[in-house]
C-alpha positions, 0 to 999 in steps of 0.5 A, spaced: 511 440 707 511 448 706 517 451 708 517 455 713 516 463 714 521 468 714 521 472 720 522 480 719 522 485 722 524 492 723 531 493 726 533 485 725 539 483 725 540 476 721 546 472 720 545 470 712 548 465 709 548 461 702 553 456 698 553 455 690 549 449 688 553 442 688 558 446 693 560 449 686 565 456 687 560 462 686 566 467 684 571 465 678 576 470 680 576 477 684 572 481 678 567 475 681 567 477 688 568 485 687 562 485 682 559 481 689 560 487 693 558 492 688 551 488 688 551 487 695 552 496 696 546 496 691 541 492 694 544 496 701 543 502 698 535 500 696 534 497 702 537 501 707 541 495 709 547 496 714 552 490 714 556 489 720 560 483 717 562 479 712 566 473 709 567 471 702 569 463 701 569 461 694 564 455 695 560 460 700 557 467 703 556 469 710 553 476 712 551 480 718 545 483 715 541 489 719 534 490 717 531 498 718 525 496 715 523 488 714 525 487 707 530 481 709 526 477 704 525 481 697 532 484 698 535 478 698 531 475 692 533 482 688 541 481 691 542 474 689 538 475 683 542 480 680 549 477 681 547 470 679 544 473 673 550 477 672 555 472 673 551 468 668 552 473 662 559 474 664 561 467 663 556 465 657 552 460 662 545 459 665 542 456 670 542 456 678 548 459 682 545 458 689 544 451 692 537 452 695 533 457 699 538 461 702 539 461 710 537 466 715 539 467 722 535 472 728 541 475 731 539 478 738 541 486 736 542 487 743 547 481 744 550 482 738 558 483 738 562 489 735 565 485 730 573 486 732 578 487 725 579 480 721 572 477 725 569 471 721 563 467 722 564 459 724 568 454 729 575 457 732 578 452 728 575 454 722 578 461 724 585 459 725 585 455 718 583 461 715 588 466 717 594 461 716 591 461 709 590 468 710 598 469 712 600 465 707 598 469 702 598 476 704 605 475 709 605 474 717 606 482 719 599 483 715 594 478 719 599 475 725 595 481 730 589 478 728 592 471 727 594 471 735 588 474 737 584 468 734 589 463 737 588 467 745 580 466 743 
C-alpha cells in the first residue's frame, strides 16, 4: 500500500513528531540534544521555518512547525538527515536513528494557542509527570509557577 502524501502548503503549521528506532534514546547527553537545536536553528535558517514550541524527551521530539513556504518535507529529510548523520560519526555508529517516517500534523493557525511558558505537547497527565520530573531536578521555585498552572488546567 502507498503511503499517504504530505500535506503542504504556504503558512501551515504542523505538530512534527518522531521517536528513535526501537524506542531507543536519540540523545546521549546534552551535547546530543544541544548539536539537536544547533541542526534544528539551521534547517530553520534555509528554510525559513518559525518553531512556535518544542519538547525534548529522550526516546522522542515533538515541534510546533510554521511552514512560510511548503518545504515541510525536504526540511525535515535535511534535519533529520543531518543530525542522524552527525550523531552517528560522533558516536562511531551507523544506521537508522529514527523509528519509521516522521509523523505530521496540520495544526489550524488560526485556532493555534500561543504556547504559554513551560507548555508541552501530550495528555494533562503527561504534563504533571513532566514537571514534577522537571521540579525535581531543577527545584520547585524554578518550575512550580508552571507546575500549578498544569494542575488548575
Amino acid at each position: 500500500m502507498a503511503r499517504k502524501l504530505r500535506v503542504e502548503y504556504p503558512g501551515a503549521v504542523y505538530h512534527v513528531l518522531n521517536r528513535g528506532n526501537r524506542r531507543e534514546a536519540i540523545f546521549r547527553n546534552d551535547t546530543d540534544r544541544q548539536r539537536f537545536l544547533d541542526t534544528l536553528a539551521e534547517a530553520c535558517a534555509k528554510t525559513g521555518w518559525q518553531i512556535h514550541a518544542l519538547c525534548l524527551m529522550p526516546n522522542h521530539f515533538h515541534l510546533v512547525v510554521e511552514t512560510p513556504q511548503p518545504n515541510l518535507v525536504a526540511g525535515m529529510k535535511w534535519f533529520l538527515g543531518a543530525y542522524t548523520g552527525g550523531l552517528n560519526r560522533r558516536h562511531r555508529r551507523c544506521g537508522h536513528l529514527f523509528s519509521r517516517r516522521y509523523k505530521s500534523l496540520v495544526v489550524d493557525g488560526s485556532e493555534m494557542p500561543v504556547p504559554a511558558r513551560g507548555w508541552c505537547l501530550g495528555t494533562e497527565r503527561f504534563r504533571e509527570e513532566l514537571l514534577e520530573s522537571t521540579e525535581e531536578r531543577m527545584g520547585a521555585e524554578r518550575y512550580g509557577k508552571e507546575r500549578r498552572e498544569s494542575m488548575q488546567g
